[in-house]
C-alpha positions as YAML, in Angstrom:
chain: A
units: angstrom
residues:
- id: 1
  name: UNK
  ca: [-20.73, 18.49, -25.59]
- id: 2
  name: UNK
  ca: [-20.54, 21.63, -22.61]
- id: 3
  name: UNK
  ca: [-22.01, 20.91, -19.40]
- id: 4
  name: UNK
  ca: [-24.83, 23.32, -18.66]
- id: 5
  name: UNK
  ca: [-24.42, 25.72, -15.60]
- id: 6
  name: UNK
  ca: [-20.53, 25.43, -14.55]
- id: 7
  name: UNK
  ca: [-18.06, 28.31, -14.67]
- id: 8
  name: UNK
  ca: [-15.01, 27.61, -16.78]
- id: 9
  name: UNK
  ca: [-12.15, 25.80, -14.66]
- id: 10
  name: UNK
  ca: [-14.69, 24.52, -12.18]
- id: 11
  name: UNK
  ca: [-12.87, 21.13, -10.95]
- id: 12
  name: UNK
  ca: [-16.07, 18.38, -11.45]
- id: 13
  name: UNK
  ca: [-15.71, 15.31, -9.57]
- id: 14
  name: UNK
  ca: [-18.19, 12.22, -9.95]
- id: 15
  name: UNK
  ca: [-18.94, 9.49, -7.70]
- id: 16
  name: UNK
  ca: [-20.66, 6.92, -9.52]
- id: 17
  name: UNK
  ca: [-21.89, 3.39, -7.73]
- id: 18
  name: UNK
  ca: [-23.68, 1.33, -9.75]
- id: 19
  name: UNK
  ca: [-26.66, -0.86, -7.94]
- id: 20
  name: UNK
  ca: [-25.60, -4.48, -8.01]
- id: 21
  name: UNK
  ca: [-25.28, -4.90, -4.70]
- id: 22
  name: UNK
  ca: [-23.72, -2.89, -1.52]
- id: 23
  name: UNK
  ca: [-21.28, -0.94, -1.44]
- id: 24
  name: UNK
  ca: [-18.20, -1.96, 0.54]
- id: 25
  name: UNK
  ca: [-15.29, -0.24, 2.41]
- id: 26
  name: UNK
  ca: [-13.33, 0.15, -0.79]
- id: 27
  name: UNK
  ca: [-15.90, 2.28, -2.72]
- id: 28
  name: UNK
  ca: [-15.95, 4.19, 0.32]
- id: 29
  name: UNK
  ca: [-12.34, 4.71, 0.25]
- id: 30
  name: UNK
  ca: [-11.96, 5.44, -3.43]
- id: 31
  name: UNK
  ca: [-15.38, 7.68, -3.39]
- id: 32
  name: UNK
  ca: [-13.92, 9.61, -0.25]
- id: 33
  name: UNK
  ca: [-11.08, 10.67, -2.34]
- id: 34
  name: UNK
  ca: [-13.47, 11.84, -5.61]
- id: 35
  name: UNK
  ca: [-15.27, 13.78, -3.43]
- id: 36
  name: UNK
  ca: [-12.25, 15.58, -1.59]
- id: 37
  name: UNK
  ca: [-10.25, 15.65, -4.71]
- id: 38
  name: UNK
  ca: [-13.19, 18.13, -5.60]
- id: 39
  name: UNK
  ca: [-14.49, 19.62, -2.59]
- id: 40
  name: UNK
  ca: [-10.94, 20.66, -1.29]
- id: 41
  name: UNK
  ca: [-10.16, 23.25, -4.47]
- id: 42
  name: UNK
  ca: [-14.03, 24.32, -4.38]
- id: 43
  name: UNK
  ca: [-14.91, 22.00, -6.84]
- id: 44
  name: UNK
  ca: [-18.76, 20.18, -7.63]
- id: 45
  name: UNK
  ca: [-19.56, 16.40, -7.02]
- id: 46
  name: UNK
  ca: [-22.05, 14.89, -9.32]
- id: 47
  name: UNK
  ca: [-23.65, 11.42, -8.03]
- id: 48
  name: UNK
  ca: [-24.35, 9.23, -11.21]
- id: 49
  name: UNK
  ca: [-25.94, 5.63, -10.99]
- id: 50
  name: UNK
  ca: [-24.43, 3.44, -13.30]
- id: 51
  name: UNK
  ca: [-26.81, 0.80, -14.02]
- id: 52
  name: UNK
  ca: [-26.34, 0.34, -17.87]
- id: 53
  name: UNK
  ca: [-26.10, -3.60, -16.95]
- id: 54
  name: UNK
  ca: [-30.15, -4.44, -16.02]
- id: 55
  name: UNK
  ca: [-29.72, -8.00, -15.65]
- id: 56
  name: UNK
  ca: [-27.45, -7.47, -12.70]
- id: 57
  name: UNK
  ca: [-29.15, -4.78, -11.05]
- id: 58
  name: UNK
  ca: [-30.91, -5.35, -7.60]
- id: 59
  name: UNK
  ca: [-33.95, -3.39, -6.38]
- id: 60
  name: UNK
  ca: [-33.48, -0.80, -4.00]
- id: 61
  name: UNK
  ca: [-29.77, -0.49, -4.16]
- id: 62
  name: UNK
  ca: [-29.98, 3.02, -6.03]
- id: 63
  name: UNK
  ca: [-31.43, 4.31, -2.61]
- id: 64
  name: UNK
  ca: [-29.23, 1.96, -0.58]
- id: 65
  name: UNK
  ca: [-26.33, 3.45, -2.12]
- id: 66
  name: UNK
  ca: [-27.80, 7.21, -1.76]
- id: 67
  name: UNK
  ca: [-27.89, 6.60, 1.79]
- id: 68
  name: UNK
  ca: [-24.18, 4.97, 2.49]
- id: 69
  name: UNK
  ca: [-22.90, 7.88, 0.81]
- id: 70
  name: UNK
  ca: [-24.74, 10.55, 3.06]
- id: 71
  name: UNK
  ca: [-23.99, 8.00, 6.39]
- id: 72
  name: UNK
  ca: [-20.63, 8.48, 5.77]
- id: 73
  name: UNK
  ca: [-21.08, 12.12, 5.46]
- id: 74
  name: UNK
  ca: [-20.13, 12.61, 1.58]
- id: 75
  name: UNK
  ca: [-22.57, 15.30, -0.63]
- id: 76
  name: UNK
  ca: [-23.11, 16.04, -3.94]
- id: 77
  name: UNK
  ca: [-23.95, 18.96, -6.02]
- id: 78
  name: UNK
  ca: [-25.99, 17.30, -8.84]
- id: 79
  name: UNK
  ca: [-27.88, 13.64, -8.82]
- id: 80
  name: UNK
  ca: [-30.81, 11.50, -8.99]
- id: 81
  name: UNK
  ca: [-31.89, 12.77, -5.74]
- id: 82
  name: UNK
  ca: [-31.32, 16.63, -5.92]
- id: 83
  name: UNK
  ca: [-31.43, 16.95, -9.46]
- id: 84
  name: UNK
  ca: [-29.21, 19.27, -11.84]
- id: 85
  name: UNK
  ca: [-28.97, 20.94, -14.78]
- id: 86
  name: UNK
  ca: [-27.02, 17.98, -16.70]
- id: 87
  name: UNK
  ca: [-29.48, 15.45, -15.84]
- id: 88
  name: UNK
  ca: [-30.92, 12.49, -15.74]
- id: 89
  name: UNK
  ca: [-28.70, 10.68, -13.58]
- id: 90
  name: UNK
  ca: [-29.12, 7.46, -13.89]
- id: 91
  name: UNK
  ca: [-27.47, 5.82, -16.71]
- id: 92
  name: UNK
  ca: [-30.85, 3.98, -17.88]
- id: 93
  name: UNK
  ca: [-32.66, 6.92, -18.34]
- id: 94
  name: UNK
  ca: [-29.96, 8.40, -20.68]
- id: 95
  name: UNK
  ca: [-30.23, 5.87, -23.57]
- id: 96
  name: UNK
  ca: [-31.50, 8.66, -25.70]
- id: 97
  name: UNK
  ca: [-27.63, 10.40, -25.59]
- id: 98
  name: UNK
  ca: [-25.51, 6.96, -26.20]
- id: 99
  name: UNK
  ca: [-27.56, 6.55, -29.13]
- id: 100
  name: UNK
  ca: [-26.78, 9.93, -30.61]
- id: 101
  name: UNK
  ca: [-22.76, 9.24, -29.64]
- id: 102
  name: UNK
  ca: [-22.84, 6.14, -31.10]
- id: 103
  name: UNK
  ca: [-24.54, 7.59, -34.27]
- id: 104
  name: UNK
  ca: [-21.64, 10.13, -34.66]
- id: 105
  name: UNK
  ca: [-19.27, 7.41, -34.53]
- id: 106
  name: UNK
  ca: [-21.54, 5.22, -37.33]
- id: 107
  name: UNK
  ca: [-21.22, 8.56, -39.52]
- id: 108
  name: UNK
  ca: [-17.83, 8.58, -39.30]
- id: 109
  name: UNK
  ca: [-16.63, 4.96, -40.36]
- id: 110
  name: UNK
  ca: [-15.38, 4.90, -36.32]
- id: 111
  name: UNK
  ca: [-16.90, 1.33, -35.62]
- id: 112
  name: UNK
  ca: [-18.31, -1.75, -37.62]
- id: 113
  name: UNK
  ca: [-20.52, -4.50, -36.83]
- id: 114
  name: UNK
  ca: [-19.12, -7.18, -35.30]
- id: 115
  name: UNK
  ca: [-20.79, -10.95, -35.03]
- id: 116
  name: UNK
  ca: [-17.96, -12.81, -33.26]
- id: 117
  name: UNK
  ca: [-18.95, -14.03, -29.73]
- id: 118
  name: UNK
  ca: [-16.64, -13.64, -26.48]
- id: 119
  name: UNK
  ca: [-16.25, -17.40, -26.69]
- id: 120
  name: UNK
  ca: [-15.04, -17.52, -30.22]
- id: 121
  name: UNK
  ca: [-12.52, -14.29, -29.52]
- id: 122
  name: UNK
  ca: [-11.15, -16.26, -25.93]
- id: 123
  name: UNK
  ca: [-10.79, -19.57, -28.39]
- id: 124
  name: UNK
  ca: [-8.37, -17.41, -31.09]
- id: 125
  name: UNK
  ca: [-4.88, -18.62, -30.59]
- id: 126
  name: UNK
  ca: [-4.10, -14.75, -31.82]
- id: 127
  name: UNK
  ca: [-5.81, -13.23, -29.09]
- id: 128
  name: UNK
  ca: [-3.31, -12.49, -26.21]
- id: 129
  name: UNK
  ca: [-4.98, -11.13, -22.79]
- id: 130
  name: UNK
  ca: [-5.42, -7.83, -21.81]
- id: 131
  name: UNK
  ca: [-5.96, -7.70, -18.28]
- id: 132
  name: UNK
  ca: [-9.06, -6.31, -16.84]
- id: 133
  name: UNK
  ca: [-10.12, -5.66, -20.71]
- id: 134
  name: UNK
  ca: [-10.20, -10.03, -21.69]
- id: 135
  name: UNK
  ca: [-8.64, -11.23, -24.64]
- id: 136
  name: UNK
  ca: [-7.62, -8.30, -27.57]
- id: 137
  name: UNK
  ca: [-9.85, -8.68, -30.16]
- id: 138
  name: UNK
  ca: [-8.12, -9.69, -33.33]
- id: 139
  name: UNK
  ca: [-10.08, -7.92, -35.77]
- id: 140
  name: UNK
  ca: [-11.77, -11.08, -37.90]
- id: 141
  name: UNK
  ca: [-14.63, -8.45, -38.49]
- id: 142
  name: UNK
  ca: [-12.51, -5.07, -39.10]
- id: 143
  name: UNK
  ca: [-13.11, -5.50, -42.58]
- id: 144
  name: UNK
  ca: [-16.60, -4.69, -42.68]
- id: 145
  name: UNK
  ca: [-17.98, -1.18, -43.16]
- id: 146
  name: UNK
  ca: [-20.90, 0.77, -40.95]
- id: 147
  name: UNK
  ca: [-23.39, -0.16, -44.20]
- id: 148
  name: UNK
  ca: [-22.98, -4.03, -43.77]
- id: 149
  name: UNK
  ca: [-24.97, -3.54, -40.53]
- id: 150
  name: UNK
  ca: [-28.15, -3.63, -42.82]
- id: 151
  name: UNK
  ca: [-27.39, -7.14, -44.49]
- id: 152
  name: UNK
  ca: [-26.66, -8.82, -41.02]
- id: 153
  name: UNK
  ca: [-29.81, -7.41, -39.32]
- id: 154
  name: UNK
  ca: [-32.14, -8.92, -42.77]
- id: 155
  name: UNK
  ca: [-30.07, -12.01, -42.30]
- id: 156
  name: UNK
  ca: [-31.09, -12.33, -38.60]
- id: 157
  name: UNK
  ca: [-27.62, -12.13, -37.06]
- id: 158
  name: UNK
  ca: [-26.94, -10.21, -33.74]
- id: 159
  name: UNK
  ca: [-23.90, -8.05, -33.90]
- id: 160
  name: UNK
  ca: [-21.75, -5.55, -31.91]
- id: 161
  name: UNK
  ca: [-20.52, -2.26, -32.60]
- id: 162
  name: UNK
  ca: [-16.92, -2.03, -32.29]
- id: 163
  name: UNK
  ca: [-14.75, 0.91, -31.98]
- id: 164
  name: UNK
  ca: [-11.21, 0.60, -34.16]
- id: 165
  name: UNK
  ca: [-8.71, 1.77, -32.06]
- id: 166
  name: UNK
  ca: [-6.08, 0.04, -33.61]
- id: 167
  name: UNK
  ca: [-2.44, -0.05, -32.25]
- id: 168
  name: UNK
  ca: [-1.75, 3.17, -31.20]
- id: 169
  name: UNK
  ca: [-0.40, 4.11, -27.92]
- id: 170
  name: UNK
  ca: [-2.12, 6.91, -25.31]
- id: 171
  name: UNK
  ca: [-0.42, 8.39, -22.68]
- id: 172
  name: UNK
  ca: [-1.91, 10.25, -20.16]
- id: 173
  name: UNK
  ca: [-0.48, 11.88, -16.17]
- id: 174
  name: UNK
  ca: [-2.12, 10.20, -13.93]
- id: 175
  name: UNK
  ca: [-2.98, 11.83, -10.82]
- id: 176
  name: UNK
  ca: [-1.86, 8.90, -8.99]
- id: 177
  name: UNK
  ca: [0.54, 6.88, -10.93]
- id: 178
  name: UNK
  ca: [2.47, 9.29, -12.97]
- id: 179
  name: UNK
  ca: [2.76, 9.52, -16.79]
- id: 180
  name: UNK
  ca: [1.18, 6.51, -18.05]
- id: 181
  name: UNK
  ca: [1.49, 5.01, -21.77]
- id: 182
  name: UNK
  ca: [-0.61, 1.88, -23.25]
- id: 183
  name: UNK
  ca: [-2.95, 0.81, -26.06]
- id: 184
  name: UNK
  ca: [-6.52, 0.69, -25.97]
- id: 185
  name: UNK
  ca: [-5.96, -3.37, -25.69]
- id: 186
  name: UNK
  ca: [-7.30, -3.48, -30.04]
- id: 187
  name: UNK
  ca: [-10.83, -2.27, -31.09]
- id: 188
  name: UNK
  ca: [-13.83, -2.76, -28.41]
- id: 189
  name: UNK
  ca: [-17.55, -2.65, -27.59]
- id: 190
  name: UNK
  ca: [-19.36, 0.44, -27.90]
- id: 191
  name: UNK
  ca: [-23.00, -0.74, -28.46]
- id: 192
  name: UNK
  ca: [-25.23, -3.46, -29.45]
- id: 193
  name: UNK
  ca: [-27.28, -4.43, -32.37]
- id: 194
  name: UNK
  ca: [-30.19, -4.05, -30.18]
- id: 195
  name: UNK
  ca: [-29.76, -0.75, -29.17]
- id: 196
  name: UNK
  ca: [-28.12, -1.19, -25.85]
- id: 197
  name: UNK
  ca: [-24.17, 1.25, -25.27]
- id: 198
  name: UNK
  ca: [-21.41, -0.61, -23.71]
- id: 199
  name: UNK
  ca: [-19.99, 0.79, -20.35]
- id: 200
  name: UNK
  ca: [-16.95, 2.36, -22.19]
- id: 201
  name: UNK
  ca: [-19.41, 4.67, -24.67]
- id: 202
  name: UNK
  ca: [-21.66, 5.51, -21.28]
- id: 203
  name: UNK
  ca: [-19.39, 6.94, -18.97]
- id: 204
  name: UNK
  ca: [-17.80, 8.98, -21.77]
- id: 205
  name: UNK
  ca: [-20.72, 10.61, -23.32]
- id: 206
  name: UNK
  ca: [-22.11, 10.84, -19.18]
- id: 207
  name: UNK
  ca: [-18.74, 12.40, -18.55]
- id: 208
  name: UNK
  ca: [-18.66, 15.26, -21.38]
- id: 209
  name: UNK
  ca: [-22.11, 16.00, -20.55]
- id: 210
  name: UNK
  ca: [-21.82, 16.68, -16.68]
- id: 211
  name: UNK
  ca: [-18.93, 18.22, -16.97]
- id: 212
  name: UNK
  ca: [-16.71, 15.97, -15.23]
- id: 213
  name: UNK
  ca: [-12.98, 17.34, -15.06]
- id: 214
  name: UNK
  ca: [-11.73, 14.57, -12.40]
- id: 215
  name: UNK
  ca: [-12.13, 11.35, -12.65]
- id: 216
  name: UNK
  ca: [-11.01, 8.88, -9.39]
- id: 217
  name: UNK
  ca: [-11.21, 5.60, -9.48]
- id: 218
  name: UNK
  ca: [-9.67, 1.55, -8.38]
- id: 219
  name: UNK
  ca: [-6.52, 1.15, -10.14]
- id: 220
  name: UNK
  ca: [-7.88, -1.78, -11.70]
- id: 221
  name: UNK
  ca: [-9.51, 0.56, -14.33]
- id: 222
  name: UNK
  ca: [-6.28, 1.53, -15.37]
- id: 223
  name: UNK
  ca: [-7.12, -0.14, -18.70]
- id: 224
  name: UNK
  ca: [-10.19, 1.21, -19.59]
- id: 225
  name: UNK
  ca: [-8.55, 4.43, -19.89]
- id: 226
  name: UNK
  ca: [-6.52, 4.26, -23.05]
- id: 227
  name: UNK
  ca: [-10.40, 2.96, -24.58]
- id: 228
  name: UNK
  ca: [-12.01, 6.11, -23.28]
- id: 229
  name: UNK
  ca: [-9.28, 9.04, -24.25]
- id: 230
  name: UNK
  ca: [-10.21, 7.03, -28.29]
- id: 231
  name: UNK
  ca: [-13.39, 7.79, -27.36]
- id: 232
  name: UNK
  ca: [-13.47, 11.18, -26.20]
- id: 233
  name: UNK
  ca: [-11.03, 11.90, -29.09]
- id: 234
  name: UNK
  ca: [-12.84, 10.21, -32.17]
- id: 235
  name: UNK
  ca: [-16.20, 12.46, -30.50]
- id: 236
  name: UNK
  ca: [-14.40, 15.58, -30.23]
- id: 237
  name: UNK
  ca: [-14.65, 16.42, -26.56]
- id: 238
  name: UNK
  ca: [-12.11, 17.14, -23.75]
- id: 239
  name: UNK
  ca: [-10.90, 14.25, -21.27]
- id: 240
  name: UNK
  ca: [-11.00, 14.70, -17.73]
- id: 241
  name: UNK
  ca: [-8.31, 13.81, -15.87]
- id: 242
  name: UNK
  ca: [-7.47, 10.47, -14.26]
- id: 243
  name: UNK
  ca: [-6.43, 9.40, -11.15]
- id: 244
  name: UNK
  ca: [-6.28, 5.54, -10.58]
- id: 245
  name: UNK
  ca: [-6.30, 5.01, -6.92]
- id: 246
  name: UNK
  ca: [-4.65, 1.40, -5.18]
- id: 247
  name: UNK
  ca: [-7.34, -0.92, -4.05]
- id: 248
  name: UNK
  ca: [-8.88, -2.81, -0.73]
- id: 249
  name: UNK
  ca: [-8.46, -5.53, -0.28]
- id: 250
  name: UNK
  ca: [-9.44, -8.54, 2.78]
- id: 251
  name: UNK
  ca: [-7.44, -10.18, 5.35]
- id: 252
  name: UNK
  ca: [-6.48, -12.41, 2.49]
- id: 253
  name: UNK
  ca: [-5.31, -9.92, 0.23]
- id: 254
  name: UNK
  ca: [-7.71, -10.85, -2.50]
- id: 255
  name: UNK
  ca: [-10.13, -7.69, -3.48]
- id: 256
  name: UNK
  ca: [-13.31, -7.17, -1.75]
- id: 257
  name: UNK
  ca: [-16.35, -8.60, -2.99]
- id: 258
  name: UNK
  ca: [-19.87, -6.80, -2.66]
- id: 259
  name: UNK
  ca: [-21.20, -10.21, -1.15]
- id: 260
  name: UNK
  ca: [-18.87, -9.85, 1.57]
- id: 261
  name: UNK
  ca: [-21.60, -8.96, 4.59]
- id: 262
  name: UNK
  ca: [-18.75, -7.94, 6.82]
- id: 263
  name: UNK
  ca: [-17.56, -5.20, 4.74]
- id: 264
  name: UNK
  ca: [-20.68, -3.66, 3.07]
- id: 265
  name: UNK
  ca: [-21.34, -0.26, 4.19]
- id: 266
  name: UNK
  ca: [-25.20, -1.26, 5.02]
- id: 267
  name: UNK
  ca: [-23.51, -3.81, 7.13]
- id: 268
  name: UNK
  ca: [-21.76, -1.28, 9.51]
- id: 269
  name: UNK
  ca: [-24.93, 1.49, 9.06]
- id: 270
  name: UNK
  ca: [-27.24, -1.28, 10.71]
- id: 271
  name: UNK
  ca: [-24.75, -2.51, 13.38]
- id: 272
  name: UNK
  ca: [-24.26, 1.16, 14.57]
- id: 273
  name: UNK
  ca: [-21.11, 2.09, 13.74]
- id: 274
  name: UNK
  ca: [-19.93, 5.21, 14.29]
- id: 275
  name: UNK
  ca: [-18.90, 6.82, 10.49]
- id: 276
  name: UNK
  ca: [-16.56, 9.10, 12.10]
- id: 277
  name: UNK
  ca: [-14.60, 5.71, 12.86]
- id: 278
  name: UNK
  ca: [-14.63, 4.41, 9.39]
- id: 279
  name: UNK
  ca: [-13.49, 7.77, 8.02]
- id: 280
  name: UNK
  ca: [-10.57, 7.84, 10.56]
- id: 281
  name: UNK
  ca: [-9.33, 4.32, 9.35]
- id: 282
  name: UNK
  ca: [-9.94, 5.18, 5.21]
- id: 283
  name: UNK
  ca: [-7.98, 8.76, 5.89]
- id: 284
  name: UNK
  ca: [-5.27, 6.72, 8.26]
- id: 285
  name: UNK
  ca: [-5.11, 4.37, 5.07]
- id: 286
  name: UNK
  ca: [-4.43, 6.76, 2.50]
- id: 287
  name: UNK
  ca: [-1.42, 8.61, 3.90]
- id: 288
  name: UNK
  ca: [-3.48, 11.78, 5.16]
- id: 289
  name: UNK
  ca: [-2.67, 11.32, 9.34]
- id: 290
  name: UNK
  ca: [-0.17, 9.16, 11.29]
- id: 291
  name: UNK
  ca: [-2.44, 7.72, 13.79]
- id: 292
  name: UNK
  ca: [-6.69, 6.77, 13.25]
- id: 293
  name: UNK
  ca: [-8.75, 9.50, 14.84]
- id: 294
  name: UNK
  ca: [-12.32, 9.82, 14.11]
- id: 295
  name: UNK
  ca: [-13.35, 12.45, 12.08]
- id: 296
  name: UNK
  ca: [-15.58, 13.56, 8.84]
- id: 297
  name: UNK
  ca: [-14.96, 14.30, 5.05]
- id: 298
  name: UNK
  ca: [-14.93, 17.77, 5.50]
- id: 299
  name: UNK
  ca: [-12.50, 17.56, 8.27]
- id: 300
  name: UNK
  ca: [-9.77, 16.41, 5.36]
- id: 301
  name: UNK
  ca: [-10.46, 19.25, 2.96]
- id: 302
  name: UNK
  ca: [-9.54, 21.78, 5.72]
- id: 303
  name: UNK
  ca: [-6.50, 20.09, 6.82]
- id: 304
  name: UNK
  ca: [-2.77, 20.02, 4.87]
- id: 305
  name: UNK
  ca: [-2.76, 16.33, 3.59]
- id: 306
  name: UNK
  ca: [-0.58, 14.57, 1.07]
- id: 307
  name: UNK
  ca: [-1.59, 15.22, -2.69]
- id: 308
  name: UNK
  ca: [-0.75, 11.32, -3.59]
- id: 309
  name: UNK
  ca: [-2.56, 8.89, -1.49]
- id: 310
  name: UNK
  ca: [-0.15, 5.61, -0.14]
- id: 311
  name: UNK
  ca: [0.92, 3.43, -3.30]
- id: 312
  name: UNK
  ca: [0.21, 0.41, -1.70]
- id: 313
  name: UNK
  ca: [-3.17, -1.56, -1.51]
- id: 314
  name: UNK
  ca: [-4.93, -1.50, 2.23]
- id: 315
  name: UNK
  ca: [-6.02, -4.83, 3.16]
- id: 316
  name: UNK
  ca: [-8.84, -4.63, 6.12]
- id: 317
  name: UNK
  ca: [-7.59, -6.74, 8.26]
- id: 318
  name: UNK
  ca: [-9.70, -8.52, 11.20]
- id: 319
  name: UNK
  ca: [-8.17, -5.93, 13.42]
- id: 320
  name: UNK
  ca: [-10.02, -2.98, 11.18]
- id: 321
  name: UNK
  ca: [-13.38, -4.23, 11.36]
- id: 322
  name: UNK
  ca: [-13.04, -5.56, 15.56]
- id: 323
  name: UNK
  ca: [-12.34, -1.92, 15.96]
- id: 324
  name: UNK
  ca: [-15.15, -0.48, 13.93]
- id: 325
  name: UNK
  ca: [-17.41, -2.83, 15.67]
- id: 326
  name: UNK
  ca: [-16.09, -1.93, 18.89]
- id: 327
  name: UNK
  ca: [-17.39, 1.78, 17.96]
- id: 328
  name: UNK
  ca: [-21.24, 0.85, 18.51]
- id: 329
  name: UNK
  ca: [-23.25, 1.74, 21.13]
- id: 330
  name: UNK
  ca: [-23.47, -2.28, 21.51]
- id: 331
  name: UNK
  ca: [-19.25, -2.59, 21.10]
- id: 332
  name: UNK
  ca: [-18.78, -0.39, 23.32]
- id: 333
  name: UNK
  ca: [-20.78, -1.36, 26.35]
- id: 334
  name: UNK
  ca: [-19.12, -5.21, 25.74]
- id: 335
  name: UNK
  ca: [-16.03, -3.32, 26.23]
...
């Protein structure tokens, strides 16, 4: 699958939010280094909204998430908004594509229909944990063939397509973390009897199309990349290249939650906050300057900074957000 209208060895970054709630200081500071890891080698942004999961979606977020990006001075090339060649952007409006992957991978023998539940796979005594990924599915259904989809349906029985990725182990360089070797955590989702792709098949088939060479994200995905190299493998398309990214976390060092008022991006747009503030903490945070200076995105693309971004997780502590708040035409007049 080729991406319409990009040059060959165009560098295609994405930034892609998905609207179940705010966004927060730490998409801010993993989507600030997408969009430089692009923008500072000439390189494309494409805005994607990844809202595959409709029962957790909230109205208005899309646009709510359109506008954080742009307060905090980030821009795109392609997206929901400005439109593209590679479009739509929004992951509900693409079912048509996941479909057609997932139809390739039927053809193939690549994935079987599966009728365990996550509660029967978490109650198997063989099922270790694999991190982010839940319990590795021990393959009670690997047995059945792409055809045996048709007797389940006339019985009545829900099922899941699921990939086999069996054993083997991918290695990748991470732009972040270095060479990187793991398994795909045993075969996974991919789609649903009723017609609906898993997040794994989505971002792959949204990936190839748009012509996405970069991909940055929380290091917590770590393990969702051995699944998608299968993926883009088994479909016959190139892999971008990953760069897993340490993430924010509170006072408490647990990891920020989108319910967290204090942190949301909306939060700071509507108490006045001056971006340029919250740009000089993220870039003070990641390695690129010794001291916190206000300044924009574009200002880091221009400047000599650090290819790897600090190792370490950035907690926000109470002293980041008094000083942020301190930065509004209201903080600042208290001062």
């Amino acid at each position: 699958m080729d991406a319409e209208g990009l040059e060959p060895g165009v560098v295609v970054s994405r930034l892609a939010p998905s609207p179940t709630g705010g966004l927060h200081v730490g998409h801010a500071r993993t989507f600030l280094v997408a969009w430089w890891a692009a923008r500072r080698r000439g390189g494309r942004v494409v805005l994607r909204i990844e809202d595959l999961d409709g029962s957790r979606t909230r109205p208005g977020m899309t646009e709510q998430a359109v506008e954080d990006l742009r307060w905090l001075g980030l821009d795109w090339d392609e997206g929901p908004d400005v439109g593209g060649p590679n479009g739509p952007y929004v992951q509900s409006e693409r079912t048509g594509f996941y479909e057609a992957a997932l139809e390739r991978l039927r053809e193939a023998e690549r994935v079987y229909p599966c009728t365990c539940t996550r509660a029967e796979i978490a109650r198997m005594q063989t099922a270790p944990h694999a991190g982010e990924e839940g319990p590795i599915y021990p393959g009670r259904c690997a047995g059945r063939r792409v055809g045996d989809a048709a007797r389940l349906a006339a019985e009545g029985r829900t099922f899941a397509w699921r990939f086999r990725a069996g054993d083997r182990i991918w290695s990748w360089d991470d732009g972040q973390l270095g060479r990187v070797s793991r398994s795909a955590g045993g075969d996974f989702v991919v789609g649903r009897s009723t017609g609906e792709a898993a997040y794994q098949l989505a971002v792959v088939v949204d990936d190839a199309a748009m012509g996405v060479t970069e991909v940055v994200r929380g290091d917590d995905l770590v393990t969702s990349t051995p699944r998608q190299l299968a993926l883009f493998e088994a479909l016959g398309w190139r892999a971008p290249r990953y760069r897993h990214v340490p993430l924010v976390l509170d006072g408490q060092g647990r990891r920020l939650a989108k319910r967290d008022q204090a942190i949301k991006l909306a939060s700071l747009r509507a108490w006045g906050v001056d971006p340029q503030r919250l740009v000089g903490w993220l870039a003070w945070s990641l390695g690129w300057a010794g001291r916190v200076e206000p300044s924009r995105p574009w200002d880091w693309v221009r400047r000599e900074v650090p290819e790897l971004v600090a190792s370490e997780p950035w907690a926000v502590e109470d002293e980041v957000l008094g000083d942020l708040r301190s930065s509004t035409s209201a903080g600042r007049e208290a001062v």
